[in-house]
N, C-alpha and C positions, 0 to 999 in steps of 0.2 A: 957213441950215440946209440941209442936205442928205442923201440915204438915202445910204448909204455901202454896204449887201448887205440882202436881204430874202427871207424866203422867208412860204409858207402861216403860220406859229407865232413869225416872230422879224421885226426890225427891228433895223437897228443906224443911227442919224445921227449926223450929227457938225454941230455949229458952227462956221464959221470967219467971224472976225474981220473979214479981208480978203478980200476972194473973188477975188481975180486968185493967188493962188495957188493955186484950184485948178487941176485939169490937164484940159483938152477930151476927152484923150482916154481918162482915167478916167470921166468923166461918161458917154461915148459905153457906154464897156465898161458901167459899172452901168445904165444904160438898158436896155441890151442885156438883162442878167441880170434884171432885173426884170419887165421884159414877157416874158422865153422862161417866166420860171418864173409868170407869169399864165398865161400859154400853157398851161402844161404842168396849171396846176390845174384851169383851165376843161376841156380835155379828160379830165381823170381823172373830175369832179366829173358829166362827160356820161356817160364810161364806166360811172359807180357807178348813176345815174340810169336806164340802158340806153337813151340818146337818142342814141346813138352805136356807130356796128357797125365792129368792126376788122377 
């Protein structure tokens, strides 16, 4: 099983069967998108809190 996109309100996975088909460089890419948009909630979630000066 695997996240396939995610944000704050949604999750989308997927099952696969065989896992050598999936592709390294898709996993790299959603890695990527997952932790920027952690990123990006952890500092909103500062900004709203006012623990954080822009």
């Amino acid at each position: 099983m695997r996240i396939l996109e995610s944000d704050a309100k949604s999750m989308f996975i997927q099952t696969l069967i065989d896992e050598s088909k999936a592709s390294l460089e898709l996993a790299i890419k959603r890695m990527f998108s997952i932790s920027h948009s952690m990123c990006v909630d952890a500092l909103n979630s500062l900004k709203k809190s006012g623990h954080y000066a822009s």
